[in-house]
C-alpha positions in Angstrom: -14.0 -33.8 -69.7 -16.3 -30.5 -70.1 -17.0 -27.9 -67.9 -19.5 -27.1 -65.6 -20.0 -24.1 -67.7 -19.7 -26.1 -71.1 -22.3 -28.6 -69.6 -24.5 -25.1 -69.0 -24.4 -23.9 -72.8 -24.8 -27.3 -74.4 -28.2 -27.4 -72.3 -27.2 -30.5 -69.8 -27.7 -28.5 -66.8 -30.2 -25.6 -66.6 -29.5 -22.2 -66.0 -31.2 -18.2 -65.9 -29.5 -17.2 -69.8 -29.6 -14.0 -69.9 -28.0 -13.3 -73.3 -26.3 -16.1 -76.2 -24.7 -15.4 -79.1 -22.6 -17.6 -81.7 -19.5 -17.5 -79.7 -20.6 -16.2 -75.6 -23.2 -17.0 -73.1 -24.4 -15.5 -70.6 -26.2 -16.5 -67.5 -27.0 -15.7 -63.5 -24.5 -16.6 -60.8 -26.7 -19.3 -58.5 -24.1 -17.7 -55.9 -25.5 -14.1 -56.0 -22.9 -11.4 -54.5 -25.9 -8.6 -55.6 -29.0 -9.1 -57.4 -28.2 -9.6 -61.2 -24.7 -11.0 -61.0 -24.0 -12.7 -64.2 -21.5 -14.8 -65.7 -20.1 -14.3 -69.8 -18.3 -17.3 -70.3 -17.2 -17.9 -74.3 -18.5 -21.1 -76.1 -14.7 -21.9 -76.2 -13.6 -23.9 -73.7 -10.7 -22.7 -72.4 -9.2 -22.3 -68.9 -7.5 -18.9 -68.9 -8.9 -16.2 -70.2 -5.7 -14.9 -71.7 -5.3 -18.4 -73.7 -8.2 -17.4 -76.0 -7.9 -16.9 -79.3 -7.9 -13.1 -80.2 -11.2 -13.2 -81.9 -12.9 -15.0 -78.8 -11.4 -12.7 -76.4 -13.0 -9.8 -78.4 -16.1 -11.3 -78.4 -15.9 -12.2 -74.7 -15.4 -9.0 -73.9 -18.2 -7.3 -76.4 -20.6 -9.1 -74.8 -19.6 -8.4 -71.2 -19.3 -4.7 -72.5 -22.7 -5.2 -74.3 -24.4 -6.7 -70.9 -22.6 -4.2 -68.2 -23.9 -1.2 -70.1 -27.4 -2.7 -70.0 -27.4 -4.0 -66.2 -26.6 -0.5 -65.1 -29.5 0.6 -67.4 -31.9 -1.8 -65.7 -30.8 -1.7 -62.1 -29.2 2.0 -61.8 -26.3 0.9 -60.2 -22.2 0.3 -61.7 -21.2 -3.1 -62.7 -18.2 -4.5 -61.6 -16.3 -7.2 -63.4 -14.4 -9.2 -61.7 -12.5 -12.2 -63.2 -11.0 -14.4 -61.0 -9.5 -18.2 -62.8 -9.8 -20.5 -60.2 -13.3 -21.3 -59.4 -13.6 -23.0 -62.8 -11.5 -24.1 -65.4 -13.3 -22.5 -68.1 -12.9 -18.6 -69.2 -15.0 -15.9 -67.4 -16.0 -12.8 -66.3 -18.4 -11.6 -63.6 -20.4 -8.9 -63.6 -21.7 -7.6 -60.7 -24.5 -4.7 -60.2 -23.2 -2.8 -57.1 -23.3 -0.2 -54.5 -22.2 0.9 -51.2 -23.4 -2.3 -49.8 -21.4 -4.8 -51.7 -18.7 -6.8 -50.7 -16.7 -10.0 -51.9 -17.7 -13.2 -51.4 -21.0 -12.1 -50.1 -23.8 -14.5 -51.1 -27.5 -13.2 -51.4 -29.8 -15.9 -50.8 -32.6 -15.7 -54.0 -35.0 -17.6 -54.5 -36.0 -19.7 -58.1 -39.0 -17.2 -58.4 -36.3 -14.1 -57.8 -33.6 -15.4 -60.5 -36.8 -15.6 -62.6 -37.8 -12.1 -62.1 -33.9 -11.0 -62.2 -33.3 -13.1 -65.7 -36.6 -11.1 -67.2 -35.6 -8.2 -66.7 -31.6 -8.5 -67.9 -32.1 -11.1 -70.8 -31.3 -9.7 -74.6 -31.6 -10.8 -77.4 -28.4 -11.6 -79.8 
């Protein structure tokens, strides 16, 4: 059986993308800790992030490189990753935008209109 997150990149349930390429995807948390936090998930379903294939692994973490490099660009603050394994069974990695005000397992409450703003401002292109 698929993934939430493999249900997400094949299009069956919607999402704020942010970035795709041929092997990651990238999209908003619906369970904000801080404005702008994002999951890269690879197009590879797989449940641990250490049981991916070398070249997926790579490209998982180029593309979370790729997209914490341009968060902090677009909202001035660090990114933290964070990956965790037991929320879902599919390899992840968060990214969080923070400051002195974060902590886990916070939730910000957004709004469709505010992911829309967020996922403008963060989305690139592959």
């Amino acid at each position: 059986m698929s993934s939430i997150f493999t249900k997400i990149i094949n299009g069956e349930i919607p999402c704020y993308k942010i970035y795709e390429d041929d092997k990651t995807f990238a999209f908003l948390d619906i369970h904000p800790e801080t404005p702008g936090h994002t999951l890269v998930i690879p197009k590879n379903e797989v449940d641990k992030i250490y049981d991916l294939p070398d070249e997926d692994y790579e490209a998982l973490l180029k593309t979370a490189k790729k997209l914490a490099k341009h968060m902090e660009n677009t909202f001035g603050a660090r990114t933290l990753w964070k990956v965790i394994g037991t929320d879902v069974p599919h390899a992840h990695i968060h990214l969080i935008p923070y400051d002195e005000t974060w902590h886990h397992g916070r939730e910000i409450p957004t709004t469709p209109e505010e992911f829309e703003q967020i996922r403008a401002k963060l989305e690139l292109k592959s």
